[in-house]
C-alpha positions in Angstrom: 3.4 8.0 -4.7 1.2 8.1 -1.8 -1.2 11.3 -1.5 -2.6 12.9 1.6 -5.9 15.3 0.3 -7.7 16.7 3.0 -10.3 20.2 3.1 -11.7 21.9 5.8 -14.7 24.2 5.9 -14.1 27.0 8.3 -16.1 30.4 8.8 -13.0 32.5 8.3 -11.4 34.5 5.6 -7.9 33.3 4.0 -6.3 36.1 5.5 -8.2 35.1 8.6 -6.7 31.3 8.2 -2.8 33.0 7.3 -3.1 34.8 10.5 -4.0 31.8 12.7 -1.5 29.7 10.6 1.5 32.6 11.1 0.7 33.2 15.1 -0.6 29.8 16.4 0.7 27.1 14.2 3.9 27.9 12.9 5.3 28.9 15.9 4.5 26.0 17.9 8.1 24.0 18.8 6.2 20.4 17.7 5.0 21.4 14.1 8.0 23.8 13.3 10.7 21.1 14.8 9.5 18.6 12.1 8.8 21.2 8.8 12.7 21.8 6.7 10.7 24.5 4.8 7.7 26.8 4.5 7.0 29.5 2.3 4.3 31.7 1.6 2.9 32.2 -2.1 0.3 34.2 -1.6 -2.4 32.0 0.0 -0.9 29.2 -0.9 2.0 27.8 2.1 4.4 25.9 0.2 6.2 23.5 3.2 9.0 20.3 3.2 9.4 18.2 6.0 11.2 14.5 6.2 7.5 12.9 5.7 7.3 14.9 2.6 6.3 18.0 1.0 3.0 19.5 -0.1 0.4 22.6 -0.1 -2.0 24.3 2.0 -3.8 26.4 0.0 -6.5 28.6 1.4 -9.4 30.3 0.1 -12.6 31.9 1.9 -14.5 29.7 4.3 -11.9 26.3 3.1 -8.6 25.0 3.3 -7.2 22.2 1.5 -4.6 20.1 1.6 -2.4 18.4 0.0 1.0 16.0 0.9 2.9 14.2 -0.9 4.8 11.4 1.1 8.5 10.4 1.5 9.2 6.6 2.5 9.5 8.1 6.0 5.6 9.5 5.4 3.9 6.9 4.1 5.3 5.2 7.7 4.0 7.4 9.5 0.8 8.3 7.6 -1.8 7.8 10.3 0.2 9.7 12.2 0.1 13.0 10.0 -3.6 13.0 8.6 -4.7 12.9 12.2 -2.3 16.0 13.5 -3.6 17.8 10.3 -7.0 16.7 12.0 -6.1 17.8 15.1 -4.7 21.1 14.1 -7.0 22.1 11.8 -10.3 21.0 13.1 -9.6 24.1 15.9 -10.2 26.7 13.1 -14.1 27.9 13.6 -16.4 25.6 11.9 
């Protein structure tokens, strides 16, 4: 099974990164038109698309990743580890 593991260092809370997550990521059109699934356990957002299904789990000051991909993901896999790069690269260093 192909993996995608990414972290990110920020210089917000995890209740900080939820907010920003909630209000500027889960409501965009582009990233909620291609997730099936996302769910909240604790600090941990559970999600299912048709490139796969995985974690973000956040803590103080990091975020990691983690996404396992379908056949459709591992297609497109360049693809999706550089919108998670794009997205969440904008979160304060």
């Amino acid at each position: 099974m192909s993996v995608i593991r990414k972290t990110f260092n920020t210089k917000m809370s995890a209740s900080e990164m939820k907010d920003y997550i909630n209000q500027n990521l889960l409501t965009r059109k582009d990233v909620s038109a291609l997730l099936n699934t996302t769910l909240w356990v604790g600090n941990t957002l559970n999600v299912n698309s048709k490139f796969g299904d995985g974690t973000i789990v956040l803590s103080d000051n990091k975020l990691e990743i983690t996404f396992n991909l379908s056949f459709f993901g591992k297609l497109a896999r360049k693809r999706i580890e550089a919108n998670f790069d794009d997205i969440f690269k904008q979160l304060p260093p």
